[in-house]
N, C-alpha and C positions, 0 to 999 in steps of 0.2 A: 316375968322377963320376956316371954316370949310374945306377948301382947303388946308389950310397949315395942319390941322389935319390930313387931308387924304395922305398929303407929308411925313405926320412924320410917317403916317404908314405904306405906301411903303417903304419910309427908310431903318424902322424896320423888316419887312420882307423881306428885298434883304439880310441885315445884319444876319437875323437868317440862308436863305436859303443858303448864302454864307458859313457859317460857319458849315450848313450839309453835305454839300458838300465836304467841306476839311476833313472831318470824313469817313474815307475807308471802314471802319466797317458797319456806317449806309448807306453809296452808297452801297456795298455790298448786303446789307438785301434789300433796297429798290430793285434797280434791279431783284433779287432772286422773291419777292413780285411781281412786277409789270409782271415778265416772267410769276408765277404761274397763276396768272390771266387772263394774254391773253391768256392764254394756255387752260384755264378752258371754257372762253369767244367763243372761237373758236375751243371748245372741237369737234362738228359735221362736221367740218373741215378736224383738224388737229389728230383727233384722227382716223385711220385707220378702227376700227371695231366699231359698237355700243357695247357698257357696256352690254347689255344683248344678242348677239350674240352666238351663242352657237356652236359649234362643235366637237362631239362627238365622234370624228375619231382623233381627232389631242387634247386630253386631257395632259394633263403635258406636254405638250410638251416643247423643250427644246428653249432657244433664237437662233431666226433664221432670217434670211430674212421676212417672213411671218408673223412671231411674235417676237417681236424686244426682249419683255421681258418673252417670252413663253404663256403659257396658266393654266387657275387651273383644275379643276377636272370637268369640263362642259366643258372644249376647250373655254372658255372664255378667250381673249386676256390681258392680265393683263398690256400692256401700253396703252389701251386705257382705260378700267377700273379707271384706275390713272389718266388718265387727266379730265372721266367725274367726278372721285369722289374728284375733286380739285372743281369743282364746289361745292360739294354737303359741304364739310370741312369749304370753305370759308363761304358760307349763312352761318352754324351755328356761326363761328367764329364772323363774322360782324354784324349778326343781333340779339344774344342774347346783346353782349357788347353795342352794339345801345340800346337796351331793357333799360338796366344797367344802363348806361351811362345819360340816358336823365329824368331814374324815378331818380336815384341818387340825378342829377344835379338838381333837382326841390327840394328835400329832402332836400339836403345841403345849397343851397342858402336860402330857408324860415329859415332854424335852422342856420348859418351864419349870414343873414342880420340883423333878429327881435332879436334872443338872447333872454335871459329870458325864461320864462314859457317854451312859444313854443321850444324854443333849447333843455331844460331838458327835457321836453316830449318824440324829436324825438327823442333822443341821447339816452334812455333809451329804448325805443323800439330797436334801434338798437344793444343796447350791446345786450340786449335777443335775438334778430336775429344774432348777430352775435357768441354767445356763441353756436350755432350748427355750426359744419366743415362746409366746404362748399361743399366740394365734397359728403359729406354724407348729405347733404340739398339737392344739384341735384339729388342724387340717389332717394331721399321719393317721391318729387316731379315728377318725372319723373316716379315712380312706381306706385304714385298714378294718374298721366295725363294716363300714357300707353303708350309703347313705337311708338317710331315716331320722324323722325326731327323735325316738329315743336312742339311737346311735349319737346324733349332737350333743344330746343333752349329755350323755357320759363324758363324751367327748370333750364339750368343754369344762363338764364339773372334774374329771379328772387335772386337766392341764391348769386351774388356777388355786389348787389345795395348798400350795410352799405361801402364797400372800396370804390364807389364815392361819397358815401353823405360825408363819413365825407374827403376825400378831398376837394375838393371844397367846402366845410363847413370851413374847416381852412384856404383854403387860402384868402375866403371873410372875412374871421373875422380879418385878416394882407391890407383887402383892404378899409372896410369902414367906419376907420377912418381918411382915406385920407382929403385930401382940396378938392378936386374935386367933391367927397361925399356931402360934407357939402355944396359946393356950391349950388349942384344939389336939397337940399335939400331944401334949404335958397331960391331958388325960385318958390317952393311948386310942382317939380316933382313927378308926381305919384312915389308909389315906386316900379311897373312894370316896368317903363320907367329906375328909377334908376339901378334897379339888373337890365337889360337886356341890356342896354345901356351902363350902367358906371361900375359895378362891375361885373358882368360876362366877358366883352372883358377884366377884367386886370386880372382876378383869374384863368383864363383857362387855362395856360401854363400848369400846373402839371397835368391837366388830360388830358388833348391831351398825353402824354407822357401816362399815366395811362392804356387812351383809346390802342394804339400803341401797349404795350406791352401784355395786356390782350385777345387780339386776339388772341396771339400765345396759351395765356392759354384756352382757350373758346376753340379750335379748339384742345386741348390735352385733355380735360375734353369731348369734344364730342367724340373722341376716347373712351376714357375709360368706357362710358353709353354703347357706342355699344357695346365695347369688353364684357360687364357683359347680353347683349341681352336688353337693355334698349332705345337706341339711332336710328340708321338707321337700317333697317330692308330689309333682301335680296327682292329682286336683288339689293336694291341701291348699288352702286360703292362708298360708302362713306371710308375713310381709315380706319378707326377704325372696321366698317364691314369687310371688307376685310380682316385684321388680323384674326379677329375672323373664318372668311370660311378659312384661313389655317395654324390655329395655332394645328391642329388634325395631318395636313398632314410635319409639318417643319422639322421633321426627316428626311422623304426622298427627300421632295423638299422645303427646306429651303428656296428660293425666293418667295416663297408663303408672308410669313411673312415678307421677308426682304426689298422687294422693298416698302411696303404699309408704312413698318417704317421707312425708308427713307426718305419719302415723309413728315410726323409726324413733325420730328426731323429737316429738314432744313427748312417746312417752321413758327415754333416755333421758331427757333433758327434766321431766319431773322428778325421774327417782332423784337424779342428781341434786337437784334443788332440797329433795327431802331428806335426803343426805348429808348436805351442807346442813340444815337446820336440825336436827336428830344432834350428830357433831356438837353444834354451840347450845344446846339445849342439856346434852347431857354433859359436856364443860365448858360450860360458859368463861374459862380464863383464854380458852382459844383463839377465842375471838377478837381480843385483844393483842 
């Protein structure tokens, strides 16, 4: 029995990965994702100058051979800048939404599985947590940590945990009144064994997607802390810093700001895309 389970879930995941695949949009974003990361990985590499390298002879300089995308107001090389501060973008991006994601998931499923008292309880805590914005929840939080990446990063994996509780809150509450529930139950399974086992591997599809696309937001919201002096703090190479060091000067040197927002906007706009396809991939009735 437990063989052929494990058939039926390779199946099921050649079937979903098949069906990402045929999706141009989410190969697109992946790709895009997967270049930014080695890119980030092998920033000591592949990036030409260290992120704090400095020279003071060759300041604004224009894109050249020597500096592929020029220099800002320290002779700091701004394509290497951009590839350590992909590193710096992703950690916030994947480790608040990790933060988020996994207090959520523990939120949702106790108020999903047990229902009753304890579901009214969370579920009212969470309207009052979620009755503050959530960008303006990062900002107190983050003002009151003091600024810093891992102050962000709390910062905003704390403010967006009520959007995975109650997802996976709803989708266990559509899973455990299944037969397979009740089986599991009728042969007196703990009910750690249950939710871990049996109601977690079926209710996860929506936030795997949830997860997916909230990177791109975690990593535009880490922008924004910086951009307000809240987030990465100079020298880091983070993008959202880097606007900020030349958002004084984009009058006259306009790539200051343009290339860090580039970087912003495609890789937001990848997860997104792999988001969408993730979605129609693992229910395909959506899409319809």
């Amino acid at each position: 029995m437990t063989v052929n389970r494990r058939k039926r879930h390779k199946s099921q995941l050649k079937e979903i990965l098949g069906r990402l695949s045929r999706n141009r949009l989410a190969m697109a974003g992946l790709i895009i994702i997967l270049l930014i990361g080695i890119l980030s990985l092998l920033a000591p590499i592949v990036a030409p100058y260290n992120f704090a390298e400095q020279n003071l002879k060759a300041t604004y300089a224009a894109p050249s051979k020597a500096h592929l995308l020029g220099t800002d107001k320290l002779g700091r090389d701004i394509f290497s800048r951009l590839i350590y501060g992909a590193r710096q973008s992703l950690k916030i991006g994947i480790l608040s939404v990790g933060l988020a994601s996994t207090l959520g998931t523990i939120f949702g499923s106790i108020a999903g599985y047990y229902g009753g008292k304890m579901d009214n309880i969370l579920m009212r805590i969470l309207d009052i947590y979620q009755s503050i914005p959530g960008m303006l929840l990062s900002i107190a939080l983050a003002a009151s940590l003091g600024p810093g990446i891992n102050n962000a990063i709390l910062a905003i994996g704390i403010s967006t945990i009520p959007a995975y509780a109650r997802i996976i809150r709803a989708s266990i509450m559509t899973v455990r009144e299944k037969e397979f529930i009740e089986a599991a139950i009728a042969i007196n399974a703990s009910d750690y064994h249950i939710i871990t086992k049996h109601v977690l591997p079926n209710s996860i599809s929506p936030l795997i997607v949830e997860i997916t696309m909230n990177i791109g937001n975690s990593i535009l919201a880490a922008a924004t802390l910086s951009f307000i002096g809240l987030g990465a703090q100079p020298p880091s190479p983070e993008w959202g810093a880097m606007l900020v060091e030349g958002r004084n000067y984009m009058r006259d040197y306009g790539y200051l700001v343009i290339y860090p927002g580039i970087c912003i906007m495609t890789s937001v706009l990848s997860f997104n895309m792999l988001g969408d396809g993730l979605r129609d991939a693992l229910d395909p009735r959506l899409k319809n």
